[in-house]
MDAnalysis code that builds the backbone (N, CA, C; Angstrom):
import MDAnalysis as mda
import numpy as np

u = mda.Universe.empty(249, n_residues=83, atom_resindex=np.repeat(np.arange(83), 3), trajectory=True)
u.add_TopologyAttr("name", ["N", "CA", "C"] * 83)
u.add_TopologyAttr("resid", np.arange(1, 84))
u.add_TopologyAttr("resname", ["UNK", "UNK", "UNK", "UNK", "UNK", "UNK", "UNK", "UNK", "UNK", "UNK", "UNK", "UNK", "UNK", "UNK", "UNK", "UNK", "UNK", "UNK", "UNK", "UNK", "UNK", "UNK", "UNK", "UNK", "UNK", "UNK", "UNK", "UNK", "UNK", "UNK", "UNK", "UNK", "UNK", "UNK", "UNK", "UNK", "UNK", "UNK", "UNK", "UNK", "UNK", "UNK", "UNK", "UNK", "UNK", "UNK", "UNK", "UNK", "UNK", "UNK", "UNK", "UNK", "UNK", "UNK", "UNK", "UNK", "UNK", "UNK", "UNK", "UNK", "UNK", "UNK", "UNK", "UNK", "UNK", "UNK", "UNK", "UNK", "UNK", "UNK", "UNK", "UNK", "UNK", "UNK", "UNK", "UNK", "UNK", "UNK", "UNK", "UNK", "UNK", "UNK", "UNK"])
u.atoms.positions = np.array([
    [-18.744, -0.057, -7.457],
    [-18.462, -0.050, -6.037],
    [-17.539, -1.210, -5.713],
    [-16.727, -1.019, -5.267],
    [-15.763, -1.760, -4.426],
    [-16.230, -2.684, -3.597],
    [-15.712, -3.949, -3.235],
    [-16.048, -4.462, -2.023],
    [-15.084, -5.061, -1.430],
    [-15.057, -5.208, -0.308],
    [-13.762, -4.821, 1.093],
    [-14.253, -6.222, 1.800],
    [-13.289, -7.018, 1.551],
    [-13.127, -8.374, 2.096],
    [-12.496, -8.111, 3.850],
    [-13.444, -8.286, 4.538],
    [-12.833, -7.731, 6.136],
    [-12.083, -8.918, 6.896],
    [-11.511, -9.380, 7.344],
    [-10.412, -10.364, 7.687],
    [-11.716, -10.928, 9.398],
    [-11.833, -12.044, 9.369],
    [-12.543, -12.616, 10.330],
    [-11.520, -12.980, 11.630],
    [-10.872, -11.948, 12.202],
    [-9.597, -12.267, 13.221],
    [-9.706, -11.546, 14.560],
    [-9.685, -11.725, 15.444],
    [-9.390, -10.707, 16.579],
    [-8.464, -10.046, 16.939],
    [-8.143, -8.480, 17.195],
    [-9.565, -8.013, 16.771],
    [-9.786, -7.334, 15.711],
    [-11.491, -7.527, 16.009],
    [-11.908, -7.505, 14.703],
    [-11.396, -6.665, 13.363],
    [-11.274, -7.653, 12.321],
    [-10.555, -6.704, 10.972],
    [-8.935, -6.930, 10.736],
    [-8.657, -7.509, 11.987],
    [-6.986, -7.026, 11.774],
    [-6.682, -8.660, 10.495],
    [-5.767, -8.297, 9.682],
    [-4.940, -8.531, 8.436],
    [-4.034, -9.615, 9.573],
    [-4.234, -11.036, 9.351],
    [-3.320, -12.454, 9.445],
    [-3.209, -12.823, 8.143],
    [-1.569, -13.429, 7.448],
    [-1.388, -13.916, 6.855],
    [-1.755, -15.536, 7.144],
    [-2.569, -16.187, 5.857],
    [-3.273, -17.386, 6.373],
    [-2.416, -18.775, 6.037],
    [-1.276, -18.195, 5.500],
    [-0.029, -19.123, 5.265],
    [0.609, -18.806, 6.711],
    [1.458, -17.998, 7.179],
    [2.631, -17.626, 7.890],
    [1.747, -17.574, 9.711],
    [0.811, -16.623, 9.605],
    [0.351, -16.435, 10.742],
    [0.924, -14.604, 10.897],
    [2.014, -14.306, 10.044],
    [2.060, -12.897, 10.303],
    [0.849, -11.794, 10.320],
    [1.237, -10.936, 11.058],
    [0.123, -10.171, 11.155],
    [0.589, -8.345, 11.879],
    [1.927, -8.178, 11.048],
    [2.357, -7.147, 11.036],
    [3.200, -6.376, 10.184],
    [3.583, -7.420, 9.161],
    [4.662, -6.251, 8.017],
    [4.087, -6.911, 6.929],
    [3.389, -5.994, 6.270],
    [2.924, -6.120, 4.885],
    [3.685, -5.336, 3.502],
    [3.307, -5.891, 2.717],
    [4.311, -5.020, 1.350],
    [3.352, -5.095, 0.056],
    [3.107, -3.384, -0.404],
    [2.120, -3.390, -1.149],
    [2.999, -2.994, -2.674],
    [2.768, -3.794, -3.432],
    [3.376, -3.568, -4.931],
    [2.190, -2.782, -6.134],
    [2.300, -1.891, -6.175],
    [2.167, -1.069, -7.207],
    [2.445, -0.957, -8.791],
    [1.925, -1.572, -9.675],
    [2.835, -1.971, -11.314],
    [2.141, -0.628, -11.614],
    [2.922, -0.317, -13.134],
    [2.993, 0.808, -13.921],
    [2.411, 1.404, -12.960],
    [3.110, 2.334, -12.253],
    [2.953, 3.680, -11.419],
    [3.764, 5.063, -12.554],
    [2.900, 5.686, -12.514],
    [3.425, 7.041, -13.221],
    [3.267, 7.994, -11.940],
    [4.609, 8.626, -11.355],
    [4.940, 9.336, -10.522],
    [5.609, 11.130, -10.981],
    [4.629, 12.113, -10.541],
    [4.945, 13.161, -10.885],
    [5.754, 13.822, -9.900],
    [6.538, 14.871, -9.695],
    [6.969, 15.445, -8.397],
    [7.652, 16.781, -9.043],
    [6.776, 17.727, -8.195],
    [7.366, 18.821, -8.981],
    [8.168, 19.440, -7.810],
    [9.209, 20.192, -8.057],
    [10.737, 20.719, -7.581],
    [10.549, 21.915, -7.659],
    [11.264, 22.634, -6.470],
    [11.499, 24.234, -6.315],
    [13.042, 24.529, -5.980],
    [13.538, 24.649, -7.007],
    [14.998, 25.147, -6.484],
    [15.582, 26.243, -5.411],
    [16.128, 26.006, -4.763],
    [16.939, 26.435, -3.556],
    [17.695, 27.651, -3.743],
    [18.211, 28.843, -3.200],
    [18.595, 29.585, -3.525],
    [20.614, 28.595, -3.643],
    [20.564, 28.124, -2.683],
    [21.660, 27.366, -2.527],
    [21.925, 25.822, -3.579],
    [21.146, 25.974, -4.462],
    [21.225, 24.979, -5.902],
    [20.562, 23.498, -5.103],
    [20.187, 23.847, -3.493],
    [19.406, 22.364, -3.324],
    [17.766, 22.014, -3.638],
    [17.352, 21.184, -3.847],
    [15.653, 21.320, -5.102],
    [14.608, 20.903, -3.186],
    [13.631, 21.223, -3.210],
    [12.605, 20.989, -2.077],
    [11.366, 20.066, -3.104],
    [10.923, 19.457, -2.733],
    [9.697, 19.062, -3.235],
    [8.212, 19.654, -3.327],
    [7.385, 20.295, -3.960],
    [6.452, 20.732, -3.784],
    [4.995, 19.906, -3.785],
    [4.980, 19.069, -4.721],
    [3.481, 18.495, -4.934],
    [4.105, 17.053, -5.430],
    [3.375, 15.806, -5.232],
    [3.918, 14.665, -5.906],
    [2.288, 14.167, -6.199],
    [2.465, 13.842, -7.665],
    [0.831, 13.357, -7.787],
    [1.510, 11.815, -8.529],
    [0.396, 11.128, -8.695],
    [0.516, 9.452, -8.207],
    [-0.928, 8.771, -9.281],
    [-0.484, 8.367, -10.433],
    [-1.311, 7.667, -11.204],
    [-1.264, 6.614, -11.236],
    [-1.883, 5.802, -10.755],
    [-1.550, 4.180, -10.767],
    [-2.190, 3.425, -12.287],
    [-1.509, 2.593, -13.183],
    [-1.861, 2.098, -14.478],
    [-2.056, 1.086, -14.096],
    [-1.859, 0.152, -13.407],
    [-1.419, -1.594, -13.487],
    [-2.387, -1.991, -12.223],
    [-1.576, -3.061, -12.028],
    [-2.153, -3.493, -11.072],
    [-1.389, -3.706, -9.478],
    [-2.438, -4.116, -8.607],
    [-1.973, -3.128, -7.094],
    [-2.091, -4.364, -6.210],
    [-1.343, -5.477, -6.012],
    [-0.996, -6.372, -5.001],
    [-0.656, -6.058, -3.867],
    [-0.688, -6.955, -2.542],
    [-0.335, -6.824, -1.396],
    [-0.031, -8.406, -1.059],
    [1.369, -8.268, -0.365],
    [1.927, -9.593, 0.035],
    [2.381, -9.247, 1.451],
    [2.624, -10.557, 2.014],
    [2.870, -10.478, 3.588],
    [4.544, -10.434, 3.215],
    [4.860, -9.672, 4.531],
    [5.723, -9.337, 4.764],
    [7.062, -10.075, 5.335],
    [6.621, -11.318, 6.246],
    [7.625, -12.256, 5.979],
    [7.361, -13.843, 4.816],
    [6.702, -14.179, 4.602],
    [6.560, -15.389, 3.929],
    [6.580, -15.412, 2.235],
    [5.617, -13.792, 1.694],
    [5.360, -13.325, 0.985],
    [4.588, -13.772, 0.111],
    [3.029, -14.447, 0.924],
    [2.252, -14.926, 0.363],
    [1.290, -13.855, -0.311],
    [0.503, -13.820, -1.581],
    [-0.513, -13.018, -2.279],
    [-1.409, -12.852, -1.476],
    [-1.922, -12.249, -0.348],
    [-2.912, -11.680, 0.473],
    [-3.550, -10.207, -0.303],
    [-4.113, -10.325, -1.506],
    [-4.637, -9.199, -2.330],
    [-5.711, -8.871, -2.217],
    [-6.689, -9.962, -1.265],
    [-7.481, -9.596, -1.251],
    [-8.107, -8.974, 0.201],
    [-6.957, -8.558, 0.498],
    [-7.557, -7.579, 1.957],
    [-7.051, -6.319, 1.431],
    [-6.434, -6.010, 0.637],
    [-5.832, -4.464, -0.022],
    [-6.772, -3.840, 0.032],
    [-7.983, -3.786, -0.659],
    [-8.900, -2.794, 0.197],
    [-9.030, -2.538, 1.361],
    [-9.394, -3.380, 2.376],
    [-9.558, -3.067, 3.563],
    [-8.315, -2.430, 4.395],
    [-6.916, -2.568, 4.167],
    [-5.820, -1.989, 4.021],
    [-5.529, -0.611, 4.042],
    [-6.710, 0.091, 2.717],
    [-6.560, 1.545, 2.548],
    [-7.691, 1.926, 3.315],
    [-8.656, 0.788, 3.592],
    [-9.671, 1.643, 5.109],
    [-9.745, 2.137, 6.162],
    [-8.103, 1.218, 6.516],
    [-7.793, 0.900, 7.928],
    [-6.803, 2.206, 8.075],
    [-6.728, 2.646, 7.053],
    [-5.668, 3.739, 7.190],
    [-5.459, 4.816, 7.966],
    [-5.061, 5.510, 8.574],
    [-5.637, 6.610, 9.317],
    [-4.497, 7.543, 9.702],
])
C-alpha cells in the first residue's frame, strides 16, 4: 500500500513548493517509459491514433515548475487530486 504524503497548506491538500512558494506549475518526469500507440491508417494515407498503453520501468519524480525543486514526495497525492 502506498502512502500519500498530503501537503499541510490552505486549502487543504493543495501542493506549495517549500523552496519557491510556487503553487501552480508542476513537472512530472517519468524515466524508462515504454510507450505503445497503435495507428489506423486513413483512407487519405493520414494515421489516427487508436489505443496508447503506458508502462512505466524507472522511476517517477515531480519537480516544481518554476524553481525546480524535487517535491517527489507529494506525487502521490498529485495522481489523487486528479480528476
Amino acid at each position: 500500500m502506498n502512502t500519500i504524503q498530503i501537503p499541510s497548506t490552505e486549502p487543504a491538500g493543495r501542493i506549495i513548493c517549500p523552496r519557491c512558494g510556487n503553487a501552480k506549475n508542476f513537472i512530472e518526469v517519468v524515466g524508462n517509459t515504454l510507450l505503445t500507440t497503435h495507428y489506423v491508417q486513413n483512407r487519405d494515407g493520414s494515421f489516427t491514433p487508436m489505443e496508447t498503453e503506458t508502462e512505466v520501468l524507472g522511476e517517477v519524480k515531480l519537480y516544481c515548475g518554476q524553481c525546480s525543486a524535487d517535491i517527489s514526495e507529494f506525487n502521490n497525492h498529485l495522481h489523487e487530486m486528479m480528476f
